[in-house]
C-alpha positions in Angstrom: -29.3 -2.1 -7.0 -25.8 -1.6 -5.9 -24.3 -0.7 -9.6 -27.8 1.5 -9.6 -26.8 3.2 -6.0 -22.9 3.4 -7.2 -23.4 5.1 -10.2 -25.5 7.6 -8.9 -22.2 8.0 -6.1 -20.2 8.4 -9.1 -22.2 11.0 -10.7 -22.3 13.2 -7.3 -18.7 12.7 -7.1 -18.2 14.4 -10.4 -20.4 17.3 -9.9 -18.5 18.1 -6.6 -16.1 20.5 -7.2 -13.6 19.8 -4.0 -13.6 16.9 -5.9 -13.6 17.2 -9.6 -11.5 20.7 -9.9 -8.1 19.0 -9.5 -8.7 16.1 -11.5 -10.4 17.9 -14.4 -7.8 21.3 -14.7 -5.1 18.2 -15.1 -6.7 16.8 -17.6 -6.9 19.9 -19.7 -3.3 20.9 -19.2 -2.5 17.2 -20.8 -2.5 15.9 -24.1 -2.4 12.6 -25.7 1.7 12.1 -25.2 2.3 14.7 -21.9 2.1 17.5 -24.9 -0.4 20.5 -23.6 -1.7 20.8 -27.0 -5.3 19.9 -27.8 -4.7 17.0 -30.6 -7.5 15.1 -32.2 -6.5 11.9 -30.0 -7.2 13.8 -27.1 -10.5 13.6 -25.7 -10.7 10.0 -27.4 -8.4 9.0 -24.8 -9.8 10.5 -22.0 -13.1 9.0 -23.1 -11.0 5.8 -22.9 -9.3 6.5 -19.6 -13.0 7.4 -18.0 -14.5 4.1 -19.6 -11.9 2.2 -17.8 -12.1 3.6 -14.7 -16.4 3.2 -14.8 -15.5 -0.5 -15.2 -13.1 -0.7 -12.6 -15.2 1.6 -9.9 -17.8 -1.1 -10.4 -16.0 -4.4 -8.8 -15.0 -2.0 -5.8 -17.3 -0.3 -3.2 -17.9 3.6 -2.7 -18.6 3.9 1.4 -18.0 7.4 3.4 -16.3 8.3 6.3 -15.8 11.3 8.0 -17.3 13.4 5.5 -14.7 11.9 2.8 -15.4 8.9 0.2 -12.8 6.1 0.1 -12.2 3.0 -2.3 -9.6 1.2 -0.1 -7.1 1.5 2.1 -4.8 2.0 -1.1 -5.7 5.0 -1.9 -6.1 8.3 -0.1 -9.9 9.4 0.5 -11.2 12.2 -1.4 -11.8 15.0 -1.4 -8.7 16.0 0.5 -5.2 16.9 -0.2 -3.7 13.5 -0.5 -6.2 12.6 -3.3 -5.6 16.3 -4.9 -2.1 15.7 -5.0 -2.1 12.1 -6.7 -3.4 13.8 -9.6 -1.0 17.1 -9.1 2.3 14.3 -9.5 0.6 13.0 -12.9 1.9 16.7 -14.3 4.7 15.6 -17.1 7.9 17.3 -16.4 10.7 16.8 -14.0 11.5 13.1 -12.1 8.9 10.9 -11.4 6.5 11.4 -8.5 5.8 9.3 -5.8 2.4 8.1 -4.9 3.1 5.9 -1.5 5.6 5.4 1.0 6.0 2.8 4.1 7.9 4.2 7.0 9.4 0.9 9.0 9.7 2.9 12.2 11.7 -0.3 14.1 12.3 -3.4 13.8 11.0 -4.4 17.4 8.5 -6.0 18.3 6.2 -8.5 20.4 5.3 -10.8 18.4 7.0 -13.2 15.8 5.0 -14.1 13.0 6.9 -16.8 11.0 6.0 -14.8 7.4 7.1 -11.1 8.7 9.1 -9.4 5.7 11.7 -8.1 8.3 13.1 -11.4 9.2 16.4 -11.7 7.8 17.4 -8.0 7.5 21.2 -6.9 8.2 21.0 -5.4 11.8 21.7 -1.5 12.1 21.4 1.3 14.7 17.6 2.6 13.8 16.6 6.1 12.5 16.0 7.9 14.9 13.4 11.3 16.4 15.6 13.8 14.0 16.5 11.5 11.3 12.7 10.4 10.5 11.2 13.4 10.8 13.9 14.5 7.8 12.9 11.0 6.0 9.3 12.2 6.3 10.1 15.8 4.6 11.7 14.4 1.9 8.7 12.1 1.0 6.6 15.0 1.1 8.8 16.6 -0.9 9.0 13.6 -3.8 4.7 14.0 -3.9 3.8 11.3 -2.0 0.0 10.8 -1.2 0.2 8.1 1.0 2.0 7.4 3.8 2.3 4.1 5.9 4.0 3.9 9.2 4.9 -0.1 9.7 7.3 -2.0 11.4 8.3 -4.3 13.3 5.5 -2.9 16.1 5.6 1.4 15.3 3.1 1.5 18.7 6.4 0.6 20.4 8.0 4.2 19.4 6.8 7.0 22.2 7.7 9.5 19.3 4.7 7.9 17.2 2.0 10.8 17.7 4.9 13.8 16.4 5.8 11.7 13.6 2.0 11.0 12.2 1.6 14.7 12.6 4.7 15.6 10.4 3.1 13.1 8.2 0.0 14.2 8.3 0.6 17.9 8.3 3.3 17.7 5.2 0.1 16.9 3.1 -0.1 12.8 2.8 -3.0 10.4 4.1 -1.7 8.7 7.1 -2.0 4.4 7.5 -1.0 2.8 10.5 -0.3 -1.1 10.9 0.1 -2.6 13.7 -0.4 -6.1 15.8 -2.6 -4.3 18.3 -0.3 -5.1 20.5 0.0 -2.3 23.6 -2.7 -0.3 21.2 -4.6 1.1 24.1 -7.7 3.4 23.7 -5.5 6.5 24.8 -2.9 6.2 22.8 -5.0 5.3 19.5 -6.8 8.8 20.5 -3.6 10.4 21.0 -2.5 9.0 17.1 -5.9 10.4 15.7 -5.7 14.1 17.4 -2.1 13.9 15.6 -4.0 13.0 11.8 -3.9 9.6 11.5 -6.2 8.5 9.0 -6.7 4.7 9.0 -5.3 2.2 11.6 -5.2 -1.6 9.9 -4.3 -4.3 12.7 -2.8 -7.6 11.5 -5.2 -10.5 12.1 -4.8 -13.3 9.9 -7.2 -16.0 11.5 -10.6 -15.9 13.6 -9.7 -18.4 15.9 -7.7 -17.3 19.2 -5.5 -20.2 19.6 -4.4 -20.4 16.4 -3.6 -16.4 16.1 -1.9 -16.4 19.8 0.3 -19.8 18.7 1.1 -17.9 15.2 2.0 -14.8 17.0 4.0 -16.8 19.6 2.3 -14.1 22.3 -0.6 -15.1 24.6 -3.3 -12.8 24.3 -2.7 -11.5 20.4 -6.0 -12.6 19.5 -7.8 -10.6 22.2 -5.0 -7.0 21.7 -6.3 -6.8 17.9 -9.6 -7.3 18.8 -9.7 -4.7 21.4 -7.5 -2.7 19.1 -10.1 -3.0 16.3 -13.0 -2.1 18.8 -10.9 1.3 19.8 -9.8 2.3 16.2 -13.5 2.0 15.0 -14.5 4.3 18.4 -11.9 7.1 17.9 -13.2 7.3 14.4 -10.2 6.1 12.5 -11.1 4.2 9.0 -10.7 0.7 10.5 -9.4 -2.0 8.5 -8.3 -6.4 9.1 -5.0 -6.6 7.7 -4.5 -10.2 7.0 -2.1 -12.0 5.1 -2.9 -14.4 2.8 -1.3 -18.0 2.6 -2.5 -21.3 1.3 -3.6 -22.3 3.9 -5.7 -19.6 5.1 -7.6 -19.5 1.4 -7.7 -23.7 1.4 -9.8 -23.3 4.8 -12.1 -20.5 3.6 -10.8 -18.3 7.1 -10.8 -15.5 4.1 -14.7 -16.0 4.7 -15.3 -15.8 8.0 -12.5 -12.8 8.7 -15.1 -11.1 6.5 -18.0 -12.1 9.1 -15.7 -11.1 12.2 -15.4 -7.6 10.0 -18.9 -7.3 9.5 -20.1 -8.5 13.7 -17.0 -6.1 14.7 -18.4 -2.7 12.2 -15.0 -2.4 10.4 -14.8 -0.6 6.8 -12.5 -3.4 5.4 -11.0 -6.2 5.5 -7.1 -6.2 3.1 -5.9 -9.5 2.4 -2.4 -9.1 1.8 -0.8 -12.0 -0.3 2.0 -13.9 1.5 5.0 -13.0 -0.8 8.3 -15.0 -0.9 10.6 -12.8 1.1 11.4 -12.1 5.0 10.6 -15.6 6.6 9.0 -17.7 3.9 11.6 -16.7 1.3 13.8 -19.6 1.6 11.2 -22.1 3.3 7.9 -20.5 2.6 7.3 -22.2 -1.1 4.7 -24.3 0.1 3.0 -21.4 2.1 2.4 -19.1 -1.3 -1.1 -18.8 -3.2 -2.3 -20.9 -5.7 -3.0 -19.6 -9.1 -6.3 -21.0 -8.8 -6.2 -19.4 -5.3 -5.4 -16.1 -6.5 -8.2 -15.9 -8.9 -10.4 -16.8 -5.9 -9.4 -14.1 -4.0 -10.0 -11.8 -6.7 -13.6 -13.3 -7.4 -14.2 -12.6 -3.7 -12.9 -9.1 -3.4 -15.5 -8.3 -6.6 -18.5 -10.6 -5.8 -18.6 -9.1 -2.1 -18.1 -5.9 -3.0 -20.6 -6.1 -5.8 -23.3 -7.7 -2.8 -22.1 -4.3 -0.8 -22.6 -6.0 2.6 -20.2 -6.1 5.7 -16.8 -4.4 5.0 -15.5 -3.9 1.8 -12.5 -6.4 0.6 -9.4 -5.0 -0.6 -7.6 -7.8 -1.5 -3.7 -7.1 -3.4 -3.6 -9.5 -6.1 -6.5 -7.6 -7.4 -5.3 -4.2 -6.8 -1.9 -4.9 -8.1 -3.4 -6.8 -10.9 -2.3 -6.8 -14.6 -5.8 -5.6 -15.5 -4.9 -2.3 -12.9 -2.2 -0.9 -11.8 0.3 -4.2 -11.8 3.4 -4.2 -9.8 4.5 0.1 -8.8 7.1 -1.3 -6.3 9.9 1.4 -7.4 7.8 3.0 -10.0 5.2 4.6 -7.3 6.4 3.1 -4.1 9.0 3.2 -2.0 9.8 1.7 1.6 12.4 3.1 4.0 13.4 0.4 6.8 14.1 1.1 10.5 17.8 1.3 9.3 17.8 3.7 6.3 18.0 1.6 3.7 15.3 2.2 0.7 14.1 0.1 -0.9 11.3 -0.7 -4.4 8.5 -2.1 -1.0 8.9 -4.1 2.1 8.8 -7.3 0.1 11.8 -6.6 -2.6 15.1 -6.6 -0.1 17.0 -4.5 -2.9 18.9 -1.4 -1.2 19.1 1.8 -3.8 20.5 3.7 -0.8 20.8 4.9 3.1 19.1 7.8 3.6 21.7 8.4 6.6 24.3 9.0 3.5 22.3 11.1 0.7 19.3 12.8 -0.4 16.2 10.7 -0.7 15.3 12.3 -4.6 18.9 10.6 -5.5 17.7 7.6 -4.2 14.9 7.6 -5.9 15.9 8.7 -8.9 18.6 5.6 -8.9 15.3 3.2 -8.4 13.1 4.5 -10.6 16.0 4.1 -13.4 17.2 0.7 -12.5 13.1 -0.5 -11.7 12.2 0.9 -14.9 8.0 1.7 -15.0 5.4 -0.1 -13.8 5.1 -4.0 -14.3 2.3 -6.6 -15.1 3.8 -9.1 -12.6 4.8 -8.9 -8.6 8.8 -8.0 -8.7 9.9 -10.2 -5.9 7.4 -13.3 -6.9 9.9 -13.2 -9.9 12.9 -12.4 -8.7 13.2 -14.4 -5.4 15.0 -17.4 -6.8 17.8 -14.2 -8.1 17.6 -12.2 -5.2 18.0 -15.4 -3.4 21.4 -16.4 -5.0 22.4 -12.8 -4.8 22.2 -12.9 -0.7 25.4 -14.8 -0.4 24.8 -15.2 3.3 24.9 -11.3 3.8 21.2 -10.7 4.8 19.0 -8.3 2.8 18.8 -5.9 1.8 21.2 -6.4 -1.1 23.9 -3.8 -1.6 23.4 -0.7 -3.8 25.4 -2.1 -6.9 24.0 -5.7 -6.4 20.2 -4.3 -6.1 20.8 -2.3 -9.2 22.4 -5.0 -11.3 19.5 -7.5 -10.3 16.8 -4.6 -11.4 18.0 -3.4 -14.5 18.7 -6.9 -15.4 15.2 -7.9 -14.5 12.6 -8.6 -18.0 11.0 -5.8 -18.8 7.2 -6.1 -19.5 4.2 -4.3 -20.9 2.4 -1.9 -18.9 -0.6 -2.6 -16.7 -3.7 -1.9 -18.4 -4.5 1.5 -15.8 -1.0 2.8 -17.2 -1.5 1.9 -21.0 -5.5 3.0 -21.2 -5.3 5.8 -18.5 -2.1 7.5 -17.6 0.8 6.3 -20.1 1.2 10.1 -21.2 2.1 10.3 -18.0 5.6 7.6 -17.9 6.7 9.2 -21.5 9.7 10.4 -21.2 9.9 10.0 -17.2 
């Protein structure tokens, strides 16, 4: 019944015009190879590309919000001008576009979760007002779709409602994460009058003592909670942001986060995998997934979804799986930290740059090279052991000349199956 209700979803989808005319006119402007020419290959592969995609659509689950339909949290809702635009980047010509971008607004804040990825970072003045409100232009101006506006806490910045509008306005879908700490009703109204489109709030167990103790702040459990509960009322797409450790998958807490989702009326519940960098990247070996665990978690983000009950899951070893879209960290993604520094994502502590001291698009550019396209595997799950022997005691992230010496001398490897079957006309020659 569900791959009976989905399909018929799918069809509507593709007779809407808001949604269908950017997509399709794309499609005709590009061959087989990024060529413009209509070549016999052509609509083979598109039949190919829309085959894929039919199979993929059917281990995730169509919902609707505000008048929009969303997959995940990954990806911008349609139809809408950050969906428009992820096609409009996929145009051969020119550098690389970006699809997504993480804003680390500061490094401050309440609580101190043991596995936070900014543990360890070099300390620097932050960006401020004027400074990230340039960063922000720039991202619009490299294509980006998605914007995510992280931290440390971001609820901690009194600036946060001008700088989701400048995000929001500039053309991107807007993501918030945040503890829920000091997330009050007004001020998650005040973020949504400004654009924001989805607020996901960092809960990673269902019991209270254990959240409060893993926090190290009394109350934590009861502040996401109540920020949860005020998201969903402002109307913001609502979504458990949890991060996924051994432990957590070992005690089936994966589970019953998704019953908490489902008694709280949330749209989803992302389970982040815990990634060796920040504070488990020297110590945190024994706190890092299974492969057995992995393929659980990915057998649970299709088998609920499938059921279509409760929130979706959206869980990133599935997402970023070899049989998707793999590894974009400096392919698709950036993430600019509170300092300046950008980086491939907010797990891989390489530094291409300071946005304090050039242009964003040479930054970019210089990732993208050393990075190389798209890769089957996670970046830093590979590289930590390197990146590791390449900190020297100087906290991340690495220098410019280190960072690109530890990319480009990084394996290369095939494509994930989404690039090779859907959009590799797209990377030649980029």
């Amino acid at each position: 019944m569900v791959h009976f209700r989905q399909t018929i979803q799918i069809l509507r989808m593709l007779a809407d015009p808001r949604i269908a005319r950017v997509p399709f006119r794309i499609l005709r402007q590009i061959g087989p190879r990024g060529g413009r020419q209509r070549e016999s290959g052509t609509w083979r592969e598109r039949f190919r590309a829309v085959a894929f995609l039919w199979r993929w659509l059917a281990d995730q689950r169509l919902t609707r919000h505000r008048g929009q339909w969303v997959i995940h949290s990954f990806l911008p809702p349609f139809p809408g001008r950050g969906f428009d635009r992820t096609f409009e980047n996929l145009l051969p010509g020119g550098p690389r576009r970006l699809h997504s971008a993480f804003l680390a607004l500061t490094d401050q804040c309440p609580a101190d979760c043991s596995y936070c990825s900014m543990k360890n970072r070099r300390p620097a003045p932050p960006l401020n007002r004027e400074e990230w409100l340039g960063v922000i232009e720039q991202v619009h101006g490299l294509g980006a779709s998605l914007i995510g506006l992280t931290g440390g806490e971001p609820l901690l910045r009194p600036d946060l409602p001008e700088l989701v509008r400048a995000a929001h306005e500039g053309g991107a879908e807007v993501v918030l994460f945040t503890s829920g700490l000091g997330a009050t009703p007004e001020r998650i109204d005040q973020l949504c009058d400004a654009g924001l489109w989805a607020m996901g709030v960092s809960l990673d167990r269902t019991s209270a003592e254990a959240v409060d103790r893993a926090c190290r702040v009394p109350g934590a459990f009861d502040a996401a909670l109540a920020a949860l509960a005020a998201s969903r009322r402002s109307g913001l797409y609502t979504f458990i942001s949890a991060v996924a450790d051994r432990d957590l998958v070992a005690s089936g807490e994966h589970r019953r986060l998704h019953e908490l989702g489902r008694r709280l009326g949330i749209h989803e519940l992302r389970l982040t995998e815990a990634m060796p960098c920040g504070g488990l990247a020297v110590d945190g070996q024994d706190r890092l997934l299974t492969p057995e665990q992995v393929a659980e978690l990915r057998q649970f983000h299709r088998a609920t979804n499938r059921r279509g009950r409760g929130p979706k899951v959206c869980a990133s070893c599935e997402v970023e799986s070899p049989e998707f879209i793999g590894c974009v960290a400096g392919a698709f993604h950036l993430y600019v930290d509170p300092a300046g520094e950008a980086c491939p994502c907010d797990f891989t502590p390489l530094g291409f740059g300071n946005v304090r001291q050039e242009p964003l698009d040479a930054i970019w550019r210089r990732m993208t090279q050393a990075m190389g396209g798209p890769r089957r595997g996670c970046f830093i799950h590979e590289q930590a052991a390197t990146i590791r022997r390449h900190a020297d005691g100087r906290g991340y992230p690495l220098p410019r000349e280190v960072s690109c010496h530890v990319a480009a001398q990084a394996p290369r490897t095939p494509l994930p199956d989404y690039f090779e079957c859907v959009t590799r006309q797209f990377l030649d020659g980029r």
